[in-house]
NULODREN-172846 format. One record per residue (C-alpha): residue in three letters; x, y, z. Coordinates in steps of 0.001 Angstrom, whole numbers, plus 500000, padded with zeros to 6 digits. Each point is the difference from the previous one (the first is absolute). Layout:
N
AlaXYZ
...
end
This chain:
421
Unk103471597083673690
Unk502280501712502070
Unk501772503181498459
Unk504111501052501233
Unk500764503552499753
Unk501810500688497170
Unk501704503877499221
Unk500884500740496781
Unk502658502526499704
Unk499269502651496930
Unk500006503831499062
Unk499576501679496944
Unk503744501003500273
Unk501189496910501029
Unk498449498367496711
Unk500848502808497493
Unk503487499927501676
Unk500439495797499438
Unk498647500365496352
Unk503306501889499416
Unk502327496852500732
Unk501613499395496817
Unk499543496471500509
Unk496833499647499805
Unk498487503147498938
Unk496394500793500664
Unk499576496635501380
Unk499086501856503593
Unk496870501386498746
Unk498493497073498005
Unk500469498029502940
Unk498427502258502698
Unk497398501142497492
Unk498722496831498939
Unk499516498715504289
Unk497980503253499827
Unk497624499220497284
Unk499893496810501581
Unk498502501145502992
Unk502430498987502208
Unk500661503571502088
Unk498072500714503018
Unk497171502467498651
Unk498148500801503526
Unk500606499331503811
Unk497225497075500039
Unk501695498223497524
Unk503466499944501129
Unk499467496303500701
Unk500316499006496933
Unk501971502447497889
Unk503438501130500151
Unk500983502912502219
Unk502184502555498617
Unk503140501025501981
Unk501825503112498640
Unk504012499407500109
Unk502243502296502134
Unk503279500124497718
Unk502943498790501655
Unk502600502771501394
Unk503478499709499328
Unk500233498504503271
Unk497118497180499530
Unk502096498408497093
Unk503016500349502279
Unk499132497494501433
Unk501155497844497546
Unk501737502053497026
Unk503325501470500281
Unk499844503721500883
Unk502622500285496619
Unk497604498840497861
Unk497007501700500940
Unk501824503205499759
Unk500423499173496255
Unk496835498346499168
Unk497898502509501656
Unk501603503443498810
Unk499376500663496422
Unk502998502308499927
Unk502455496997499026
Unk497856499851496800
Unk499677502526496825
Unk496964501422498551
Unk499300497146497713
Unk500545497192502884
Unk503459499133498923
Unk502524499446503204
Unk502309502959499702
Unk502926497040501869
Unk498954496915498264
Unk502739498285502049
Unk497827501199503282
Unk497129498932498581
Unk500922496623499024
Unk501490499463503403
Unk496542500482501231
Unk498314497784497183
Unk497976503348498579
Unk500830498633496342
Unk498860497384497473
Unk496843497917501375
Unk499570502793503143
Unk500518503403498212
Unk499555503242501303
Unk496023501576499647
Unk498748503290500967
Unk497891498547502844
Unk502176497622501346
Unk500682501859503258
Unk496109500328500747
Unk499823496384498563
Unk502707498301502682
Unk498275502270502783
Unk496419498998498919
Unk500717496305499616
Unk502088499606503062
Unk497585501903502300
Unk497179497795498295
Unk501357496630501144
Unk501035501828503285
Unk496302501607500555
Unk498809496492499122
Unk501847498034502529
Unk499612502905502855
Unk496209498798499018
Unk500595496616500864
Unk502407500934503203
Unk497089502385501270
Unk496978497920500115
Unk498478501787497005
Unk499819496881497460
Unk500614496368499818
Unk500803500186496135
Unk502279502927498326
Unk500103500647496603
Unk502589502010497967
Unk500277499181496626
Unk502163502591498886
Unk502589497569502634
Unk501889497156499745
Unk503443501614498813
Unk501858497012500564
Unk503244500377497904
Unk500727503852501936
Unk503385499777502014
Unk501245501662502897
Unk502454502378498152
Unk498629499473496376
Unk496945499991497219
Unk499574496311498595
Unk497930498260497827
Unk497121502662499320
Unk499845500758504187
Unk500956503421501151
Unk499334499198503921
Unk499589497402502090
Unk496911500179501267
Unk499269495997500761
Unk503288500542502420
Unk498898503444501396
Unk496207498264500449
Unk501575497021501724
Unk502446501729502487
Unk496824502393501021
Unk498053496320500726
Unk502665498759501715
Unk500464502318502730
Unk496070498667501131
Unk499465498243503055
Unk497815497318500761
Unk498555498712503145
Unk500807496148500615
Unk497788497738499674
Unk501009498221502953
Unk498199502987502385
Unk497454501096498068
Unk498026500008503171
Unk501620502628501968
Unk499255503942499848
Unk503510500887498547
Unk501012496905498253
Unk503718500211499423
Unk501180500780496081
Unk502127498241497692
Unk502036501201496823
Unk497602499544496418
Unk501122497699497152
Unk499641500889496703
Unk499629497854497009
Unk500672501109496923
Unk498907498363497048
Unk501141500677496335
Unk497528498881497088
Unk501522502366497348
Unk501972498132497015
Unk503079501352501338
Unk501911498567502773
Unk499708502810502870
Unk503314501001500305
Unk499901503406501681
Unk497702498305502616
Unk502135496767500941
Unk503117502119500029
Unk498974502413502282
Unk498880497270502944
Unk502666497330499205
Unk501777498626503256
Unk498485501899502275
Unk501613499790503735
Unk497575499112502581
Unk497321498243499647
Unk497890500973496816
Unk497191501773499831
Unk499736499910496101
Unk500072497073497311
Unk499631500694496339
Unk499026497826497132
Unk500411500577496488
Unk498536497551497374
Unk501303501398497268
Unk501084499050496207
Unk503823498471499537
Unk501667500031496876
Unk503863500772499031
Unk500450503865499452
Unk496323500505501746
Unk499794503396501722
Unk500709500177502473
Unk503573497482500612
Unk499965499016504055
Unk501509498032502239
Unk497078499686502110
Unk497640499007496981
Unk500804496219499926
Unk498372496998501445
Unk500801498988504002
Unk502904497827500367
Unk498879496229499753
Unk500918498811502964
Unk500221502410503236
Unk502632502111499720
Unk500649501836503482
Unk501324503208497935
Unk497152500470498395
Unk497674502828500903
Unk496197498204499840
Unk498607503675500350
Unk500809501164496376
Unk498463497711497749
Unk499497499369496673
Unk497934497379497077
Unk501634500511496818
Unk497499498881497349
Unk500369499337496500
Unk497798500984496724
Unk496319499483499784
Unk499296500030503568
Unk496222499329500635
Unk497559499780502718
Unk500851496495500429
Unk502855500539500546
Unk499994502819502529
Unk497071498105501672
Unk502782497372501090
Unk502519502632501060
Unk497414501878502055
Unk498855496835501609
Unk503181498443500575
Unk502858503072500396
Unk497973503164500899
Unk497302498901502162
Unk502173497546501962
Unk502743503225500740
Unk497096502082501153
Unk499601497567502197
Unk503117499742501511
Unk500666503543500123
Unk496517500816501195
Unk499944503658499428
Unk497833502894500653
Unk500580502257497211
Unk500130498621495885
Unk501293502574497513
Unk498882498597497078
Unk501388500900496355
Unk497618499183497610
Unk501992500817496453
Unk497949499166497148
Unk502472499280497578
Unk500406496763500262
Unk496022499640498650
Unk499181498617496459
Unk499816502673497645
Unk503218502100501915
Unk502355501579497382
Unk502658498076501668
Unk497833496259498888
Unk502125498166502396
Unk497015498344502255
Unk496753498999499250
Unk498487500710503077
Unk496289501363500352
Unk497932502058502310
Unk497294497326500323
Unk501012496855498137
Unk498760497875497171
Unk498721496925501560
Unk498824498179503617
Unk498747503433501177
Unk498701500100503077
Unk496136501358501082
Unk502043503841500152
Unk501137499329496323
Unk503181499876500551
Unk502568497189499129
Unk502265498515502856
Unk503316501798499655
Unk498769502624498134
Unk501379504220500978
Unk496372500462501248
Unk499952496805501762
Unk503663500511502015
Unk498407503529500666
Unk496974499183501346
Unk502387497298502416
Unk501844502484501534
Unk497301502340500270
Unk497016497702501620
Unk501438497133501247
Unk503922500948501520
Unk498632502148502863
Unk502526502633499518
Unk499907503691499175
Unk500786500483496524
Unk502094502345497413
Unk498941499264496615
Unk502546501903497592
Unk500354500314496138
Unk502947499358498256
Unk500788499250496322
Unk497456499774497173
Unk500778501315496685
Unk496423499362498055
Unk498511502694502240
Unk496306498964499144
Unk500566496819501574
Unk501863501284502950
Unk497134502204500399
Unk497455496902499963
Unk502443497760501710
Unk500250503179503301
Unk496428500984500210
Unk498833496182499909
Unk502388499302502702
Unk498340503019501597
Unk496520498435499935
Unk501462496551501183
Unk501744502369503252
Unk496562501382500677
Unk498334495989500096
Unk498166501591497329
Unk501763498106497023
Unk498280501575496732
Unk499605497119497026
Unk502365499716497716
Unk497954500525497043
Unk499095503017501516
Unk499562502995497094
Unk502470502231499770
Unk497460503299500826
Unk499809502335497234
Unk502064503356500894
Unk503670501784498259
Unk502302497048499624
Unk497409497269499481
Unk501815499595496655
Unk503044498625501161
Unk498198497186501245
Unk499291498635496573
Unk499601497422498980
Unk498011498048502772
Unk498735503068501528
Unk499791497436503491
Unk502150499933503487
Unk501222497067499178
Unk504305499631499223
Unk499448495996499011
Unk503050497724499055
Unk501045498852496830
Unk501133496739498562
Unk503855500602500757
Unk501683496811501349
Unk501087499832503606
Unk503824499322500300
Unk499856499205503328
Unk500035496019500846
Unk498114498156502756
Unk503660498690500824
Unk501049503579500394
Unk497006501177502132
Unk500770496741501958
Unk503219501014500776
Unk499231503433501257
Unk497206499173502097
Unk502568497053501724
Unk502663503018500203
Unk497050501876502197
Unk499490497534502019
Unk503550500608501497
Unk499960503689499857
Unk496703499803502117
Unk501029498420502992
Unk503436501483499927
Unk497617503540500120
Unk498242498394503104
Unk503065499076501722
Unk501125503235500023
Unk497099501836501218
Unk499965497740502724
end
């Protein structure tokens, strides 16, 4: 079996800080404890092949989430003397203006926090850009909802944007000349793919009509609902019929209740693997949110890491989390960004992340895999097991519906080759 390198990027701060987002509070150190107790980190040199290999982040400057965020608002978010003692904005009008209020309040560690989780993704991708890894891994990532000039949606940076601007700016020798000493270099594409249950907003705005030709596609399958959070204009469907104002590198698949593997097994099959395709790129910044999963506080999908039924000799069901993982990571050829996201039962986000660590390292643990004995290994009651399985909710969404979005692809896909041409 052969074995990619895969960083994994962690400190003590770095979790202590994360377990402070008021969000999801403590779910940073369930999560990078239990991949611990499973084994999973690189414990001596010889054994590097198989195990994770920590990568300590370098917080992002001031001028690192420049990049992307306006200078305005990271003078606000990033200087706790705009709040008082007890965390309270001391201009709630300022604050507000800078979405610090309501779902993204204001927390004592939120500067460190922004720093620590934007420099993650960035230390992650400089992996990738450097020759260090072939797979990056920060869970702590995936702030999708973060805007340029404002908080959103539980995301305090951008640091899938930040990530994908550093990835861009790699060059790649064409494959037409691969034979010469100094084979000339090309611009990197960058696919982004969104698996959260939240349509990727922060993302698809940021790379939206970009002039030239593109270097980055994203992809958001996502839940749709009226009054869903968050409300887009870039979260519907493709056109039907080619449309030559449409913009076939920000893409979404809007899917209803109940969502299962079978149904994201037809969507990956017929939508994402036939973009990645067309786009062929280099790079994949992958979100992997986990609360779309059976068992989520949200109970919207009834997705599953592994499946229920038809599982293959890896134990996984077609369609499953683990099983569009394990795609991107083994069989795509591309370097890799897996992210985190949303997940609000944190002991499933924490099996859901460190199984889709062992399925990164072509190590993929079983799913009925005890959950070792060590501090939190009662939250993991009652099955005690890896496994997040799916229930018996219905899925909403019809074969006529599926049909129609995988005939909408079909479009959007050569309209992507025709202009990369």
């Amino acid at each position: 079996m052969s074995y990619d390198t895969v960083v994994y990027v962690v400190s003590n701060d770095f979790v202590k800080v994360s377990s402070q987002l008021p969000s999801n509070k403590n779910r940073s150190v369930l999560v990078h404890t239990l991949i611990k107790e499973l084994g999973l980190l690189a414990s001596s040199e010889g054994d590097l092949h198989a195990r994770l290999q920590p990568l300590r982040p370098t917080p992002a400057s001031a001028t690192d989430l420049a990049l992307y965020h306006d200078r305005d608002y990271l003078e606000y978010v990033l200087n706790p003397k705009h709040f008082n003692a007890e965390g309270s904005p001391i201009d709630s009008a300022k604050a507000a203006e800078f979405g610090i209020e309501e779902d993204c309040p204001w927390f004592r560690e939120l500067p460190a926090y922004i720093r620590l989780v934007g420099g993650a993704s960035l230390t992650a991708a400089n992996a990738l850009v450097q020759g260090q890894a072939t797979i990056a891994i920060n869970w702590e990532g995936g702030r999708h909802h973060a805007q340029k000039s404002q908080a959103s949606g539980f995301c305090y940076v951008a640091d899938c944007v930040l990530a994908i601007l550093t990835l861009k700016r790699a060059r790649i020798p064409c494959l037409t000349d691969l034979v010469s000493p100094n084979p000339p270099l090309r611009k990197a594409r960058v696919l982004y793919l969104d698996l959260d249950l939240h349509f990727s907003d922060g993302v698809s705005h940021a790379f939206q009509n970009t002039p030239g030709t593109p270097q980055i596609l994203t992809l958001s399958i996502h839940h749709a609902a009226l009054g869903f959070f968050p409300i887009s204009e870039l979260s519907s469907l493709p056109p039907s019929d080619p449309d030559p104002n449409f913009d076939p590198f920000t893409l979404s698949v809007p899917l209803s209740r109940g969502a299962t593997c079978q149904t994201f097994f037809s969507v990956w099959t017929n939508c994402v693997e036939r973009v990645k395709e067309s786009f062929q790129p280099d790079f994949v910044v992958l979100q992997c949110g986990v609360d779309g999963l059976a068992g989520d506080t949200y109970g919207i999908w009834n997705w599953s890491l592994g499946g229920r039924e038809g599982r293959d000799e890896e134990g996984i069901e077609e369609g499953s989390l683990g099983w569009c993982v394990n795609r991107v990571c083994h069989s795509w050829g591309c370097k890799t960004l897996l992210l985190g996201g949303g997940g609000y039962n944190s002991p499933n986000a924490a099996r859901a992340w460190a199984y889709l660590t062992s399925i990164a390292l072509n190590k993929p643990l079983s799913l009925q895999t005890p959950i070792p004995d060590h501090t939190f290994f009662p939250y993991y009651a009652p099955s005690f097991t890896l496994d997040v399985p799916p229930n018996n909710m219905p899925d909403e969404n019809t074969l006529a519906y599926i049909e129609d979005v995988n005939r909408r692809f079909g479009w959007v896909c050569e309209e992507i080759r025709t202009r990369l041409k």
